[in-house]
C-alpha positions as a Markdown table, in Angstrom:
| # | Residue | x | y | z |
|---|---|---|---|---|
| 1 | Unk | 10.4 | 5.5 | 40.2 |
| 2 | Unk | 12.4 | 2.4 | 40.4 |
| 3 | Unk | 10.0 | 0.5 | 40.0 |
| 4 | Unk | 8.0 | 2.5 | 36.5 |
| 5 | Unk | 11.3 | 2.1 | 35.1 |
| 6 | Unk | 11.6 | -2.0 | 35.2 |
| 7 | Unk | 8.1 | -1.8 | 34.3 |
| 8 | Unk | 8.9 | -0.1 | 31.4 |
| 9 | Unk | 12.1 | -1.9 | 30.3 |
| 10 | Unk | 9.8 | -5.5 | 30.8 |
| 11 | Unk | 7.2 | -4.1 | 28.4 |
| 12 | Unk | 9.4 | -2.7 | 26.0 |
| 13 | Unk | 11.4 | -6.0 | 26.2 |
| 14 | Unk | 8.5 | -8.0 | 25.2 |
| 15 | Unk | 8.9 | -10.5 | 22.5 |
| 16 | Unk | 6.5 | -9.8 | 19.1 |
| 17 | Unk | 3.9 | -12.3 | 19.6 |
| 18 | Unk | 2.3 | -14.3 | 17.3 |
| 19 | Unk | -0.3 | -12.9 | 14.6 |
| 20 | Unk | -3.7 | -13.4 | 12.4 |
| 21 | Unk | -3.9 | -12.7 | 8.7 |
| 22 | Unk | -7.5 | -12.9 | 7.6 |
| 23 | Unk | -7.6 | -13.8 | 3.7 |
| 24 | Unk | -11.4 | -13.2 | 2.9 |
| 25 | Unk | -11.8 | -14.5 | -0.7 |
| 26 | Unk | -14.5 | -16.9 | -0.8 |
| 27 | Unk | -17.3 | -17.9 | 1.2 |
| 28 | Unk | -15.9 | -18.0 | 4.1 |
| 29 | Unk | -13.0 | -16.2 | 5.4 |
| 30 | Unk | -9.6 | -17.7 | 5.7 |
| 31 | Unk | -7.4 | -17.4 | 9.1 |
| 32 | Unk | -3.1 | -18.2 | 9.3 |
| 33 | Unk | -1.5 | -18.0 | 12.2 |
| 34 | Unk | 2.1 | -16.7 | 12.2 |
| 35 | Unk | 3.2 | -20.4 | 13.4 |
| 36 | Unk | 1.1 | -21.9 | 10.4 |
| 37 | Unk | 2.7 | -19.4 | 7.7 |
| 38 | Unk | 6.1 | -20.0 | 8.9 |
| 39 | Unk | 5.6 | -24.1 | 8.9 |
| 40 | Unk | 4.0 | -23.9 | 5.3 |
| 41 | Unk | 6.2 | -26.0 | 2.9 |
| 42 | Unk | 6.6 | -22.8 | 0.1 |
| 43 | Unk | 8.0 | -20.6 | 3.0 |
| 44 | Unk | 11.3 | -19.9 | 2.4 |
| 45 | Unk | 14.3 | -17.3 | 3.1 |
| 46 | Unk | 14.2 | -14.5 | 0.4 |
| 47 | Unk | 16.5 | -11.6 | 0.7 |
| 48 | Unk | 15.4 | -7.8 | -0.9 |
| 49 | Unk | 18.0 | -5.6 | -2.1 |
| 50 | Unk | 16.7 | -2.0 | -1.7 |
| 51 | Unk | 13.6 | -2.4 | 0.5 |
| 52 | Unk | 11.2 | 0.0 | 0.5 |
| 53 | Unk | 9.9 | 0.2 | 4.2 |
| 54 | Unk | 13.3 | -0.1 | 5.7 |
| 55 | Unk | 15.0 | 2.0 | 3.0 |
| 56 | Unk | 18.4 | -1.5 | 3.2 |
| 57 | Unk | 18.1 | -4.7 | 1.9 |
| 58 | Unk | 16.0 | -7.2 | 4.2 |
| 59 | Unk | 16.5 | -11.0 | 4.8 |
| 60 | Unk | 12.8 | -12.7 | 5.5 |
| 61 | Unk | 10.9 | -15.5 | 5.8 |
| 62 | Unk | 8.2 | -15.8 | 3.3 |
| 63 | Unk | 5.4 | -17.4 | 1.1 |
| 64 | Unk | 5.0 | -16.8 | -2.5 |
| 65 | Unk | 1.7 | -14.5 | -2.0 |
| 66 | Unk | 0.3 | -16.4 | -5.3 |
| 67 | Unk | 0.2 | -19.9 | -2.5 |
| 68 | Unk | -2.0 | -18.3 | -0.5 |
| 69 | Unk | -4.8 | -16.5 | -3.0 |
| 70 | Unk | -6.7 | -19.7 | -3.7 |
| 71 | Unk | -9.2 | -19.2 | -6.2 |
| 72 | Unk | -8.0 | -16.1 | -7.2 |
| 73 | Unk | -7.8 | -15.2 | -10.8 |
| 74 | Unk | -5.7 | -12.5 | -12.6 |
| 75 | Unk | -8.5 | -10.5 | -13.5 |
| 76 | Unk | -9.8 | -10.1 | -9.8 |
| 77 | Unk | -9.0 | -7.0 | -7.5 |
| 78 | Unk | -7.6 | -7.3 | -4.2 |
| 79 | Unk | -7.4 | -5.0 | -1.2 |
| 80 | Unk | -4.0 | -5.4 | 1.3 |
| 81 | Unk | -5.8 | -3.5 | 4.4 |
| 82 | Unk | -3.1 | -2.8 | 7.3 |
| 83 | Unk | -3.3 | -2.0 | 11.1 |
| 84 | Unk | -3.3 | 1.2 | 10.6 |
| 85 | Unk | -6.0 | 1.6 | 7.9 |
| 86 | Unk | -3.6 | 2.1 | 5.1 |
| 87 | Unk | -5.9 | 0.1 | 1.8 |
| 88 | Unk | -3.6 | -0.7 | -0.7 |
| 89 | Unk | -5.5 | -1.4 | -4.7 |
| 90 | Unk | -4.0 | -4.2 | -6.5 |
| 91 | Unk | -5.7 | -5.8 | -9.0 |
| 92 | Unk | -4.5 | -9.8 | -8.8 |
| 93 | Unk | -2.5 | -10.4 | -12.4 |
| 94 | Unk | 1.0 | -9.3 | -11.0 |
| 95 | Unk | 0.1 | -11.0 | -7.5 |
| 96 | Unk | 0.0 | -14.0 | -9.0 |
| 97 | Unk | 2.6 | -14.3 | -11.3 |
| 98 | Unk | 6.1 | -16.1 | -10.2 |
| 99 | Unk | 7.9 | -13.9 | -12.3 |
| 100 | Unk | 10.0 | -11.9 | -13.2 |
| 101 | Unk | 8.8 | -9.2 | -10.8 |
| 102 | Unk | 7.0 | -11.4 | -7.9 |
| 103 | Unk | 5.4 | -10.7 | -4.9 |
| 104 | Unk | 6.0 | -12.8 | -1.3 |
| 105 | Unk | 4.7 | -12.4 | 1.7 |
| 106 | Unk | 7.2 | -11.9 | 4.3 |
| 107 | Unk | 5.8 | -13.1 | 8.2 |
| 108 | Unk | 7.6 | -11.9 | 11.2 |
| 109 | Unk | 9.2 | -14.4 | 13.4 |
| 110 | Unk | 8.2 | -14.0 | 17.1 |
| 111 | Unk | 11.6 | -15.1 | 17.8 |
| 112 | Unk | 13.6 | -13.0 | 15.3 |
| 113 | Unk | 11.4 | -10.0 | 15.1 |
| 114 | Unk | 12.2 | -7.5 | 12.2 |
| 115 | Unk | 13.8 | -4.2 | 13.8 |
| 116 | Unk | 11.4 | -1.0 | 13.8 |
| 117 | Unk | 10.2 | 1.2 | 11.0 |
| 118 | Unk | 12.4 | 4.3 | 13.1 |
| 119 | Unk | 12.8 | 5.4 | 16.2 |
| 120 | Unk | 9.8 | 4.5 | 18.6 |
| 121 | Unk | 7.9 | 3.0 | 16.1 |
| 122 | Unk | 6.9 | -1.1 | 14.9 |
| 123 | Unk | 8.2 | -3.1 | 13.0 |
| 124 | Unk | 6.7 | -4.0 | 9.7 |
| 125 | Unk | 5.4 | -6.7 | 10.8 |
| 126 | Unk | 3.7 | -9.4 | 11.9 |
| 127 | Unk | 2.8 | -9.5 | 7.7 |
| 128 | Unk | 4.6 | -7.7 | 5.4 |
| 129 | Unk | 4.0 | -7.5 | 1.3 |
| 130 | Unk | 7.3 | -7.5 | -0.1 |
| 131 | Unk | 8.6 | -7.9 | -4.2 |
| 132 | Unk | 11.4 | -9.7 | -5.6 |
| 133 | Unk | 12.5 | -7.7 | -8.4 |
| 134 | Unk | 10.2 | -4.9 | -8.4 |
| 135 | Unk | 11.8 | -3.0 | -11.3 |
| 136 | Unk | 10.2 | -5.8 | -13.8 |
| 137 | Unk | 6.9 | -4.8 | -12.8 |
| 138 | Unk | 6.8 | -1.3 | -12.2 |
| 139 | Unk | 5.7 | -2.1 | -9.0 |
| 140 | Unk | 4.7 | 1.4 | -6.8 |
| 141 | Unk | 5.7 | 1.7 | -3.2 |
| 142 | Unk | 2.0 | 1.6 | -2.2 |
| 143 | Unk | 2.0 | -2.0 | -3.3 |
| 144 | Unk | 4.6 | -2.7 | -0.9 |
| 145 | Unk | 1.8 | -2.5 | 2.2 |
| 146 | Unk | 3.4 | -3.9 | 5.8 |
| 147 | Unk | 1.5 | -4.7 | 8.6 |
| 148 | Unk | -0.9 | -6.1 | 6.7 |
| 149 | Unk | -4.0 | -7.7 | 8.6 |
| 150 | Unk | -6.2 | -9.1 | 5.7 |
| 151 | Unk | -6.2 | -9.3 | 2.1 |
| 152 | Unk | -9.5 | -9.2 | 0.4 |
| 153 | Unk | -11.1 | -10.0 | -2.9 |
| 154 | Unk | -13.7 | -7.3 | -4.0 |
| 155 | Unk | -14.7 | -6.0 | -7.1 |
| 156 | Unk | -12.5 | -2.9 | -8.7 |
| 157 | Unk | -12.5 | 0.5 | -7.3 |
| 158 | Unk | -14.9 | 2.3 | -10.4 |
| 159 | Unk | -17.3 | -0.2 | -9.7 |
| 160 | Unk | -17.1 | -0.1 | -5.9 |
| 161 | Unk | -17.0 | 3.8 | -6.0 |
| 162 | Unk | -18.8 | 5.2 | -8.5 |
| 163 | Unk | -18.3 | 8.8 | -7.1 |
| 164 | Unk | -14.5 | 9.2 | -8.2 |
| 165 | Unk | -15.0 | 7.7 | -11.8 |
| 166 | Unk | -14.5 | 10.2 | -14.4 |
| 167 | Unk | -17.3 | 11.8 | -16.3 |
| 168 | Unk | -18.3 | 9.1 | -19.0 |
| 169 | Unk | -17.7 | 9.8 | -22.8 |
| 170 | Unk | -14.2 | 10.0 | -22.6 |
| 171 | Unk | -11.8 | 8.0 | -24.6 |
| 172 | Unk | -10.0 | 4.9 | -22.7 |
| 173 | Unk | -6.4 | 6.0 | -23.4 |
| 174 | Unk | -7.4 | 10.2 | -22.4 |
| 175 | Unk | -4.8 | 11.4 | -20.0 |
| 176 | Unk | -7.8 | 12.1 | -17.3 |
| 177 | Unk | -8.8 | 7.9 | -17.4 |
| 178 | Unk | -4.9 | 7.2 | -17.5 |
| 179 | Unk | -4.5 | 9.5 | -14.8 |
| 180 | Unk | -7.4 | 7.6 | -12.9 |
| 181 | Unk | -5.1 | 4.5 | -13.2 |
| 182 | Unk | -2.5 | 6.0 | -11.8 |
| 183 | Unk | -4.3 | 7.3 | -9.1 |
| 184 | Unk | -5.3 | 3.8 | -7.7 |
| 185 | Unk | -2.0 | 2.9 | -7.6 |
| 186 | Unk | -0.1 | 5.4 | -6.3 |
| 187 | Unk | -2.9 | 7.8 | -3.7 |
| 188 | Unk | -5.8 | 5.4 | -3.1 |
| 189 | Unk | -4.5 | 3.5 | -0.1 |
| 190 | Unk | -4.3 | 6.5 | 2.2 |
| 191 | Unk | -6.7 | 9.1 | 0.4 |
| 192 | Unk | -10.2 | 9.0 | -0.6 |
| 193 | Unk | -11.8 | 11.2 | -3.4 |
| 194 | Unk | -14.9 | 12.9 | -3.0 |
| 195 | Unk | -15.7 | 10.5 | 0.0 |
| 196 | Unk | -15.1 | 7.5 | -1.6 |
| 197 | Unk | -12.5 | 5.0 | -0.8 |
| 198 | Unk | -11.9 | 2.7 | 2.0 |
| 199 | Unk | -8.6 | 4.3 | 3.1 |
| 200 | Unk | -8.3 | 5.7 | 6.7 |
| 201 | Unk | -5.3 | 7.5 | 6.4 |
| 202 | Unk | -4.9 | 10.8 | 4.7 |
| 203 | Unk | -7.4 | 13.8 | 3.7 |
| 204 | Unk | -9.7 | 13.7 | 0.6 |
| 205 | Unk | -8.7 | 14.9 | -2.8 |
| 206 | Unk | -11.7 | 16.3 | -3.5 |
| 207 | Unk | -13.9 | 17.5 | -0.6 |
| 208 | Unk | -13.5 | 20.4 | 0.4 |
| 209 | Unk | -11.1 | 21.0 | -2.0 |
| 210 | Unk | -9.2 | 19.6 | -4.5 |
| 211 | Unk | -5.5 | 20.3 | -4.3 |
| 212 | Unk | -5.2 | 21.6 | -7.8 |
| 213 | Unk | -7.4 | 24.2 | -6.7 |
| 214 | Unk | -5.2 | 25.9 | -4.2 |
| 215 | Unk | -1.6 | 24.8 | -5.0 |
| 216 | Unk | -0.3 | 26.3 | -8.5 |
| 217 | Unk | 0.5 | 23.1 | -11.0 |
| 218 | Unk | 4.0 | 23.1 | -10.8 |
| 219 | Unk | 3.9 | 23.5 | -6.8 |
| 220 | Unk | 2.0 | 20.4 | -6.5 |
| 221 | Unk | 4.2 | 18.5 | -9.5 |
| 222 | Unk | 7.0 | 19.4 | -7.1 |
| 223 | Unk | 5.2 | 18.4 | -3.4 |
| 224 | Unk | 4.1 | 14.5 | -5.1 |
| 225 | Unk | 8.0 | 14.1 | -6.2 |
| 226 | Unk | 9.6 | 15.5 | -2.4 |
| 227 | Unk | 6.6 | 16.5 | -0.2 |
| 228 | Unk | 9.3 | 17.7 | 2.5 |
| 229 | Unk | 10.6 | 19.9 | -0.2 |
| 230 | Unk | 7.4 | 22.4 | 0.4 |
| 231 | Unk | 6.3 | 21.6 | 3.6 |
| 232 | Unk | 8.3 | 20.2 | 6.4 |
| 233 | Unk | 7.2 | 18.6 | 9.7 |
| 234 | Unk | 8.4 | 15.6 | 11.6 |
| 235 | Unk | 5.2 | 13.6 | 11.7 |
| 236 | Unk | 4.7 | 13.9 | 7.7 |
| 237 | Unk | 3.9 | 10.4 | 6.2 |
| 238 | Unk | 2.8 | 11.0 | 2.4 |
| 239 | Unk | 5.9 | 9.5 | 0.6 |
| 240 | Unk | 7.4 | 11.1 | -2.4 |
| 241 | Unk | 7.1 | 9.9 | -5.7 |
| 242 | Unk | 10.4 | 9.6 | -7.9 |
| 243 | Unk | 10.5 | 9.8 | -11.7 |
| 244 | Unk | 11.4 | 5.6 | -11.3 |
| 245 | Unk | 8.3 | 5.6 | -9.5 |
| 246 | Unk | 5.8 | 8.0 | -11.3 |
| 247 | Unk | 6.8 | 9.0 | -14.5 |
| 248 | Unk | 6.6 | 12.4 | -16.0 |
| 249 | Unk | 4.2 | 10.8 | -18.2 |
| 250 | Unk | 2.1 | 9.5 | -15.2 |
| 251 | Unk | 2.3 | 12.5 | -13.3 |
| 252 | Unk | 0.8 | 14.8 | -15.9 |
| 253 | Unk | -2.2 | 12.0 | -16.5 |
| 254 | Unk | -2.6 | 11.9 | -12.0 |
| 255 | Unk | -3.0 | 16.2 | -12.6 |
| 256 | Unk | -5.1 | 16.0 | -15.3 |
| 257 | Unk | -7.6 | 13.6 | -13.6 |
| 258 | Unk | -7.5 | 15.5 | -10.2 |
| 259 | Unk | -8.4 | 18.6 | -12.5 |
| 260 | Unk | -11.2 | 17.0 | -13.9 |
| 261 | Unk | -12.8 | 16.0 | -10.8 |
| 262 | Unk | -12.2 | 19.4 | -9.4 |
| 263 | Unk | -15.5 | 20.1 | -11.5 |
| 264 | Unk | -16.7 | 17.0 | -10.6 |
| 265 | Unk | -17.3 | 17.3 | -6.4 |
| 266 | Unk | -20.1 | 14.9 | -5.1 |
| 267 | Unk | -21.1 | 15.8 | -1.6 |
């Protein structure tokens, strides 16, 4: 028993070791090393007020994302993917801009490793995708993806996934398009819609049901702001969305898309 329990303490004292991020965006893809990230001559110490993973504000070591998208251009679309399957949406403009809102990418120190996420669990790291000033930018939690273990350069989601477009005809600026705006922003790095998406982490929207289907409007208004508030378990993940997050306006347009795809189900 002795002996299980120095076992334990020796793996659980374990330093973080060193990491890959794979930036596929050409060609070819592009490996860093955690040692190569942290010698790089932008890498720098930033400091975050009011973090989103960790809830405090955060001291890190990191890049200017922008240094490392070579090639890129402000009217690609890029896809954070993290350990755990979590496929964040972004299309490149705000990536790349140095300001006011801008977005770094913080790397975990093998010798100053970030504390845990809670109790039992990782860290963010070994690569995190962190903001400077988010508020400028309206940036979502969801673009905030951590554990990040490539970044990739593909074409948008309603060309990628034709199955979770809206039906054609509709104006640009109707609240079901908005709505499926909003929707890649906020829900398409952990759900998929009518079994489309690349995210590996929560249930579809669409298939077998859509959730405006069996939750009553205002219900469902009130489980995306405080999902604890109507169902509560201790292994719940889906964040809630505050009115400085998701607007009332934005909100309304997300329920009026997943309505219209309610009648829209593609096996």
């Amino acid at each position: 028993m002795r002996r299980c329990l120095v076992l334990l303490f020796a793996a659980l004292s374990l330093p973080v070791q060193a990491a890959q991020l794979v930036l596929e965006l050409g060609d070819a893809p592009i490996r860093w090393q955690t040692e190569d990230l942290l010698k790089h001559p932008q890498t720098q110490s930033i400091s975050i007020t009011d973090d989103v993973s960790y809830k405090k504000a955060m001291h890190y070591r990191a890049i200017p994302l922008s240094a490392l998208l070579t090639g890129v251009s402000a009217q690609d679309h890029l896809q954070a993917v993290a350990l755990d399957g979590f496929a964040a949406e972004m299309p490149a403009g705000p990536l790349l801009t140095k300001g006011p809102a801008q977005a770094w990418l913080a790397i975990e120190d093998p010798a100053s490793p970030w504390p845990g996420l809670g109790k039992g669990k990782p860290s963010a790291g070994p690569f995190y995708l962190v903001w400077t000033n988010p508020g400028a930018g309206h940036i979502s939690p969801e673009q905030w993806p951590f554990q990040v273990a490539s970044i990739r350069l593909l074409a948008a989601v309603a060309e990628r996934f034709p199955a979770m477009r809206p039906a054609p005809g509709l104006a640009d600026n109707s609240p079901v398009n908005l709505g499926f705006a909003v929707f890649q922003k906020n829900c398409l790095a952990c759900h998929t819609l009518n079994g489309a998406g690349d995210a590996q982490f929560g249930p579809d929207l669409n298939l077998p049901y859509n959730p405006t289907e069996y939750f009553h409007l205002e219900y469902l208004r009130r489980y995306i702001r405080d999902p604890q508030s109507l169902r509560q378990w201790p292994q719940a993940k889906m964040p809630g969305f505050s009115s400085s997050v998701l607007s009332d306006g934005e909100l309304d347009a997300l329920l009026a898309y997943l309505q219209h795809m309610a009648g829209h189900k593609q096996p």
